[in-house]
C-alpha positions as a LaTeX table, in Angstrom:
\begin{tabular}{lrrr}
\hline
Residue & $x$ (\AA) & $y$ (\AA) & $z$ (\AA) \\
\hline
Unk1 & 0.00 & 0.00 & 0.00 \\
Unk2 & 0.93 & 3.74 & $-1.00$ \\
Unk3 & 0.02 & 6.73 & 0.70 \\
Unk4 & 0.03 & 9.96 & $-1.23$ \\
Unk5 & 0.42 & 13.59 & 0.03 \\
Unk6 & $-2.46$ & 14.76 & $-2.35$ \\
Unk7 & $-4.77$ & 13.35 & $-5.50$ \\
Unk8 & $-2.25$ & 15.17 & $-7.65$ \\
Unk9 & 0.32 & 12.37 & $-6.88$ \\
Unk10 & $-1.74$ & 9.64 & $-6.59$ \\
Unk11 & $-3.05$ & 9.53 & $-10.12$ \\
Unk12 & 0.33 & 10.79 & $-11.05$ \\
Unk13 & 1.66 & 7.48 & $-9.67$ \\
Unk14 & $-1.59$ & 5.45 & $-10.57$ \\
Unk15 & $-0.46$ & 6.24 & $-14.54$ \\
Unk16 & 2.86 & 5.54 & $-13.57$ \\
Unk17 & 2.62 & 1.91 & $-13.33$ \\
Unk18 & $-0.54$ & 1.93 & $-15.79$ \\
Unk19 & 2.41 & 2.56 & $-18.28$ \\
Unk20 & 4.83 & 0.40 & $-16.77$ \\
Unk21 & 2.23 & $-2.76$ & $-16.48$ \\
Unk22 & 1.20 & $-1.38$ & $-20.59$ \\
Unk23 & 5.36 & $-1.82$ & $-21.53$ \\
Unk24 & 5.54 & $-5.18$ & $-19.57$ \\
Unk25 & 2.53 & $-6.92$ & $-21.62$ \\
Unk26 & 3.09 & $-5.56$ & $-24.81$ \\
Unk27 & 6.50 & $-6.53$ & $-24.82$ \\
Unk28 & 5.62 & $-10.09$ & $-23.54$ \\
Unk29 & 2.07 & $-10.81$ & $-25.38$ \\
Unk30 & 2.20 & $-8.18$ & $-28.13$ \\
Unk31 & $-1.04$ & $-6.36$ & $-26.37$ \\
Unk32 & $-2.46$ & $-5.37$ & $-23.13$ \\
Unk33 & $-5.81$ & $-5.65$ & $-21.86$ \\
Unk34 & $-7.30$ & $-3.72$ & $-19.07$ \\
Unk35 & $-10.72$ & $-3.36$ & $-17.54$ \\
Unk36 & $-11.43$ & 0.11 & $-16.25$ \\
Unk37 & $-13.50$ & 1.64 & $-13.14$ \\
Unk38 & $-16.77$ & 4.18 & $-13.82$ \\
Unk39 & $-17.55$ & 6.67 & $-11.08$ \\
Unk40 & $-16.05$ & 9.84 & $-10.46$ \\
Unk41 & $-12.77$ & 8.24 & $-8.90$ \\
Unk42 & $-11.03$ & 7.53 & $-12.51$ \\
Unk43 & $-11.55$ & 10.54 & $-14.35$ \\
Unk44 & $-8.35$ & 12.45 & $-13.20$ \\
Unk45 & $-5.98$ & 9.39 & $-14.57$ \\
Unk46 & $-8.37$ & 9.82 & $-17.90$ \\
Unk47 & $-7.22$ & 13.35 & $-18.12$ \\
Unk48 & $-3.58$ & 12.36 & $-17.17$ \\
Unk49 & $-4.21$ & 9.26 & $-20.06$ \\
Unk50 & $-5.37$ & 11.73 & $-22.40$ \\
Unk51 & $-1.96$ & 13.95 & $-22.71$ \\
Unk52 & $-0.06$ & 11.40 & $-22.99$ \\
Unk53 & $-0.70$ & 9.89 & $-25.98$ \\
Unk54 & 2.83 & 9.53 & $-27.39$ \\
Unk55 & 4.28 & 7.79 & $-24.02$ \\
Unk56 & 1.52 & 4.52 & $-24.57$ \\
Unk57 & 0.88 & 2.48 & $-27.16$ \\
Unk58 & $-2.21$ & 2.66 & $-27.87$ \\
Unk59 & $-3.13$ & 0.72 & $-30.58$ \\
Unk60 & $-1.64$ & $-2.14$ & $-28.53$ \\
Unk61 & $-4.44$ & $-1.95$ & $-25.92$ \\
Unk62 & $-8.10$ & $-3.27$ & $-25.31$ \\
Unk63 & $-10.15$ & $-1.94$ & $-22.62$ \\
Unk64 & $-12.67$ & $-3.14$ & $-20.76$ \\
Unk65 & $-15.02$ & $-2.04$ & $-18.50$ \\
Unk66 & $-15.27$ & $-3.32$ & $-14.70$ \\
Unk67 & $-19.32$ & $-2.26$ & $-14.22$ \\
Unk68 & $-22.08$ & 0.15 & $-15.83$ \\
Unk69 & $-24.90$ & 1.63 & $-14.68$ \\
Unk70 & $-27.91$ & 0.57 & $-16.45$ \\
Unk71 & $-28.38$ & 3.74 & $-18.43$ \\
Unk72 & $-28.34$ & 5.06 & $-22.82$ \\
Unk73 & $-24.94$ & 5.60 & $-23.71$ \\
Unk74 & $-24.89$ & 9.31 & $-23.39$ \\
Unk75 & $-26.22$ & 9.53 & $-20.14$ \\
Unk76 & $-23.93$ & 11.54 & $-18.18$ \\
Unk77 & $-24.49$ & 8.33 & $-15.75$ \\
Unk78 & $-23.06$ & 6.06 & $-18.31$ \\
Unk79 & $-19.41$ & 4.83 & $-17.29$ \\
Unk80 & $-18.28$ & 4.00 & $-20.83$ \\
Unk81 & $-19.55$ & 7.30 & $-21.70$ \\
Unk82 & $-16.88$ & 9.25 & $-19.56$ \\
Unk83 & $-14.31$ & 7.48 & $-20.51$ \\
Unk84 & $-14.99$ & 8.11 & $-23.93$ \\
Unk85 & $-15.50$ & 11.78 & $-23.29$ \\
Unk86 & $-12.14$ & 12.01 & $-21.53$ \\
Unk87 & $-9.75$ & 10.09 & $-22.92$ \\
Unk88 & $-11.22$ & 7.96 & $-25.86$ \\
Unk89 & $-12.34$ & 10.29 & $-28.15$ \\
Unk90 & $-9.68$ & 13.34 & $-27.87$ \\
Unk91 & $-6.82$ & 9.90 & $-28.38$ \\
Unk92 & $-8.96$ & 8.94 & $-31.35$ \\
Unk93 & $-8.25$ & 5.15 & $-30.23$ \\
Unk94 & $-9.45$ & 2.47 & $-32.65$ \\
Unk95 & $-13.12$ & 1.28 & $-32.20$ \\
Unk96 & $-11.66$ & $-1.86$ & $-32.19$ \\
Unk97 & $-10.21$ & $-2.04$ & $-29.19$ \\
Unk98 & $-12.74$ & $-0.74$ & $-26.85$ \\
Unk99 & $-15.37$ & $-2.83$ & $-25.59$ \\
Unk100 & $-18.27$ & $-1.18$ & $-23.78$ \\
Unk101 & $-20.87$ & $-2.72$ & $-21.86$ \\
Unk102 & $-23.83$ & $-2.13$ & $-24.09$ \\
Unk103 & $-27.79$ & $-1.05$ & $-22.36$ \\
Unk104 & $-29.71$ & $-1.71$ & $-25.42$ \\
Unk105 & $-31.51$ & $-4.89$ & $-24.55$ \\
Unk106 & $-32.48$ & $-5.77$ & $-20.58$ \\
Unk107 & $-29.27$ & $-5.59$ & $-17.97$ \\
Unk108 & $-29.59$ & $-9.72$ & $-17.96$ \\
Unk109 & $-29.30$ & $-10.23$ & $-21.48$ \\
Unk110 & $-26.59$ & $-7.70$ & $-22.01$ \\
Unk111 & $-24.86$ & $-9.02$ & $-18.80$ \\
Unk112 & $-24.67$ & $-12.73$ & $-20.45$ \\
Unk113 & $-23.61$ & $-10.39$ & $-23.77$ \\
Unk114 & $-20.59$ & $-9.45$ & $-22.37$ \\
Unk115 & $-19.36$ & $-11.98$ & $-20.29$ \\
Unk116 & $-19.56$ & $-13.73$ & $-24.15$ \\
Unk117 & $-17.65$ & $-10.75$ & $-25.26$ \\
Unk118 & $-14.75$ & $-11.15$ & $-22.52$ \\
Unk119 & $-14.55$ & $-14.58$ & $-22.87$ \\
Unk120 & $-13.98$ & $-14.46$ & $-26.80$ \\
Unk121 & $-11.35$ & $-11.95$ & $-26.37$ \\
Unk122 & $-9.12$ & $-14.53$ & $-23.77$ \\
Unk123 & $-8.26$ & $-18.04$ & $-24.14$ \\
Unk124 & $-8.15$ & $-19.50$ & $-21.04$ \\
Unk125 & $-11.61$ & $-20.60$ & $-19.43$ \\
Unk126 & $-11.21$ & $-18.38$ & $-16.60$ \\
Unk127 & $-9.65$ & $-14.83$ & $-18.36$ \\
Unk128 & $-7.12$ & $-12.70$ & $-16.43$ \\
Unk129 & $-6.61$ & $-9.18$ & $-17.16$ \\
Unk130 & $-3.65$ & $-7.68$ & $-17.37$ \\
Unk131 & $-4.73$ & $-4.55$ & $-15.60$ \\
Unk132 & $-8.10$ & $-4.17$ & $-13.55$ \\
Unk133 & $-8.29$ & $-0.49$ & $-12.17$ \\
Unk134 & $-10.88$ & $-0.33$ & $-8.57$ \\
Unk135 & $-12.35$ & 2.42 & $-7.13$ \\
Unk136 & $-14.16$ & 2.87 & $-3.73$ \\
Unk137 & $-17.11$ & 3.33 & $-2.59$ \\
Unk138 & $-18.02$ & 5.13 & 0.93 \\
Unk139 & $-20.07$ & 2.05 & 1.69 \\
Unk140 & $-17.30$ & $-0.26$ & 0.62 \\
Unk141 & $-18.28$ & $-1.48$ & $-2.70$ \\
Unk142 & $-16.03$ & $-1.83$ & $-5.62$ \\
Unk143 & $-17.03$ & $-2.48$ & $-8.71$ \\
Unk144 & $-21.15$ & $-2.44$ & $-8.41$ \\
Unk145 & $-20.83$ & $-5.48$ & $-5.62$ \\
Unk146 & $-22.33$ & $-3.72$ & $-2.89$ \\
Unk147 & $-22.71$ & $-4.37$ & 0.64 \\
Unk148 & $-24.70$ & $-8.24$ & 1.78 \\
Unk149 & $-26.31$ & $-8.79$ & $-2.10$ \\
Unk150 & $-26.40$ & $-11.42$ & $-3.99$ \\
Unk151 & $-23.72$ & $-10.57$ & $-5.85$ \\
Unk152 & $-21.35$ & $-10.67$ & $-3.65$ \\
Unk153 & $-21.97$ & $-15.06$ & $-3.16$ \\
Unk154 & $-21.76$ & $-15.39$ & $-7.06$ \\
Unk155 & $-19.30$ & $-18.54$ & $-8.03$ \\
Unk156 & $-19.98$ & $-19.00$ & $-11.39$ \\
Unk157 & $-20.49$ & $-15.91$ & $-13.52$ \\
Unk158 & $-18.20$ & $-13.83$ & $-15.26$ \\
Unk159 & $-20.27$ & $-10.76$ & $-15.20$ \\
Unk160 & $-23.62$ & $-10.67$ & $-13.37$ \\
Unk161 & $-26.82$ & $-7.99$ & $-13.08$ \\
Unk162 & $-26.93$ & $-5.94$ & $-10.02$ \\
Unk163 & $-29.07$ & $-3.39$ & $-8.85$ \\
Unk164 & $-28.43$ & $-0.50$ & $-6.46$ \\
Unk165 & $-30.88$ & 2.14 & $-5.21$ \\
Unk166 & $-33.82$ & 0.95 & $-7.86$ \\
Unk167 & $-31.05$ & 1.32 & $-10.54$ \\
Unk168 & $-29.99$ & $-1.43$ & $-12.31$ \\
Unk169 & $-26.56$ & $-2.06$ & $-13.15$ \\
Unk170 & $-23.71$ & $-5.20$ & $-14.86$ \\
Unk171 & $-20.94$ & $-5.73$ & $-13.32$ \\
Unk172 & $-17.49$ & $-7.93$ & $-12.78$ \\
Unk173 & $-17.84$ & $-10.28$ & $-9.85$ \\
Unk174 & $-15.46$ & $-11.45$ & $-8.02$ \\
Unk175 & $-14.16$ & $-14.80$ & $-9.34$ \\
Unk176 & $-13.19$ & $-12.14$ & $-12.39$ \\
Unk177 & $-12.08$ & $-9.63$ & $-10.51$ \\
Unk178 & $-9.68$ & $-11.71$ & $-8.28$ \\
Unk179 & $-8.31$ & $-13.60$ & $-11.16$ \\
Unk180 & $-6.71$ & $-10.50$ & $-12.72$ \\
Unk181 & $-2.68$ & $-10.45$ & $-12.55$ \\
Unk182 & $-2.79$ & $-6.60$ & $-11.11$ \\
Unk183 & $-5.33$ & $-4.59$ & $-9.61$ \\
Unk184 & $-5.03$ & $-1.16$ & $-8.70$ \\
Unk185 & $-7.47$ & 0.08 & $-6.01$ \\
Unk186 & $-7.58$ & 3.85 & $-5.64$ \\
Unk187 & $-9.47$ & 5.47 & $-2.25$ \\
Unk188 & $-9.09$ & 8.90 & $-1.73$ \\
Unk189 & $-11.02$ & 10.51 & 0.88 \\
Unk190 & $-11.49$ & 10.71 & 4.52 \\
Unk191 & $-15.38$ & 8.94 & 4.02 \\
Unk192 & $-13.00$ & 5.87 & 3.23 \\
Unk193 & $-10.53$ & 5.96 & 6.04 \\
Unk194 & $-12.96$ & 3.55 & 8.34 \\
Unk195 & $-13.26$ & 1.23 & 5.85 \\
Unk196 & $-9.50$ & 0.82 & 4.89 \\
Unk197 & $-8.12$ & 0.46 & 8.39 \\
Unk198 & $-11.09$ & $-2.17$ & 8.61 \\
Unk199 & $-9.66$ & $-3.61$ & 5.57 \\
Unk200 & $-6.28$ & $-3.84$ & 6.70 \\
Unk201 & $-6.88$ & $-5.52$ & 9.46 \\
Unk202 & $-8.57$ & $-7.95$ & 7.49 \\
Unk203 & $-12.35$ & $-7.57$ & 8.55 \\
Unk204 & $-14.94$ & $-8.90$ & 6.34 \\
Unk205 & $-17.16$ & $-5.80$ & 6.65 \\
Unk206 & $-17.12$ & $-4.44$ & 3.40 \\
Unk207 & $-17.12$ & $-6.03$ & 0.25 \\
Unk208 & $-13.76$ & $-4.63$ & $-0.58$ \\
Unk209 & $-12.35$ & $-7.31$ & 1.85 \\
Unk210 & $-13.48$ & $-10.06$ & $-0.73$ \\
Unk211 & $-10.77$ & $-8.64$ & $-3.52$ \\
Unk212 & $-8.05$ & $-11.48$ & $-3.32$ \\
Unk213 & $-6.48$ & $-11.27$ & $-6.78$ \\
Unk214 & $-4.26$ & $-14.16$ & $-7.62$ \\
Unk215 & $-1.48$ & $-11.31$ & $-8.90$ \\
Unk216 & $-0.63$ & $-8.30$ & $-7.29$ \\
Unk217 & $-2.71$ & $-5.89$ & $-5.53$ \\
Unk218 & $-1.29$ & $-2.45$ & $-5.36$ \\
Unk219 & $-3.14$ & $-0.08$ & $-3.36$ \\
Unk220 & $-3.14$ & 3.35 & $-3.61$ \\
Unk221 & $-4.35$ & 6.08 & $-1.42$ \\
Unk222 & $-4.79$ & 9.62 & $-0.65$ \\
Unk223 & $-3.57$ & 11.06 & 3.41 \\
Unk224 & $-7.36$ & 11.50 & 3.96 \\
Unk225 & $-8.16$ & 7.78 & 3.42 \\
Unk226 & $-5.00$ & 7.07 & 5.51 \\
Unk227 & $-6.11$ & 9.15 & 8.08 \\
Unk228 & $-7.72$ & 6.06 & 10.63 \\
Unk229 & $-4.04$ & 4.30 & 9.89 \\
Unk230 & $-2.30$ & 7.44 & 10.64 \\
Unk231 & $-4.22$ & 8.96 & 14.16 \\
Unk232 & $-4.62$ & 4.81 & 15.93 \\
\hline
\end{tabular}
């Protein structure tokens, strides 16, 4: 785990080894595939992503998305939708590579779309990302697996229906999530500090507790979301 002084130096740090992980797979597998976090937490590294379009290479990488809210395309709700604002669009990256989770049918039958979609795109039965980027939620929640659901229990699935607050949502679950060879969780925020010292000390109160990846889990936080470690 990192602590960082301000945001500034945490996404600064969080694209930092985004490009590093990038170098590492292309040079090994020829690409590198990475499933992205919606919220508001990613959308300084998208703005960091988008001026730097000479130091990555680009048309070497597929992204995913971790979760979406159930919600048209251009709903300012729509995860996919701010990435593509941010970072997608003003890179001009290849259509190709981008996979969004699609809202055009019911959240079930795009849910079972996508997992399809993932699995086509990876060889083994169970597919590892490269790169799967978390963010944090002040209840706990990562991804849209939210506090004692359902979700949370699911063994087989790839990518599941949720719903949260009478909106409906697709998301990772966990036997995806924890099968990726990094994850990078970023909490800033003193609304998060409880939950990461709970974390730490390995309580199973939050769902965040369940992430367990089989590669590395680099975690990444601000001085307010350290603040429970820092003051015990």
């Amino acid at each position: 785990m990192k602590i960082f002084k301000n945001e500034k130096d945490l996404f600064l740090h969080s694209f930092k080894i985004f490009k590093e992980l990038s170098i590492k797979y292309i040079k090994k597998n020829g690409f590198f595939k990475v499933a992205l976090s919606g919220g508001k937490t990613p959308l300084k590294l998208f703005k960091i992503l988008k001026n730097h379009k000479k130091d990555i290479s680009w048309d070497k990488i597929f992204i995913f998305f971790v979760d979406e809210r159930f919600v048209p395309f251009k709903d300012k709700k729509n995860n996919g939708y701010s990435a593509y604002k941010n970072f997608i669009k003003p890179l001009n990256l290849k259509k190709e590579n981008i996979f969004y989770i699609k809202t055009d049918k019911t959240p079930s039958k795009n849910a079972l779309e996508y997992e399809n979609t993932i699995k086509k795109n990876f060889k083994k039965n169970i597919p590892s990302f490269d790169l799967i980027m978390l963010g944090l939620g002040e209840d706990g929640h990562i991804a849209s697996l939210f506090p004692k659901t359902k979700a949370l229990k699911e063994k087989k699935r790839l990518i599941i229906e949720t719903k949260h607050k009478n909106l409906s949502r697709i998301s990772f679950t966990l036997k995806l999530i924890n099968s990726a060879k990094n994850i990078i969780l970023i909490a800033k925020g003193e609304k998060k500090a409880k939950i990461i010292k709970e974390f730490l000390k390995g309580r199973k109160t939050y769902p965040i507790s369940l992430v367990k990846p089989k590669g590395k889990f680099h975690i990444f936080i601000d001085k307010e979301a350290a603040s429970s470690l820092i003051n015990r």
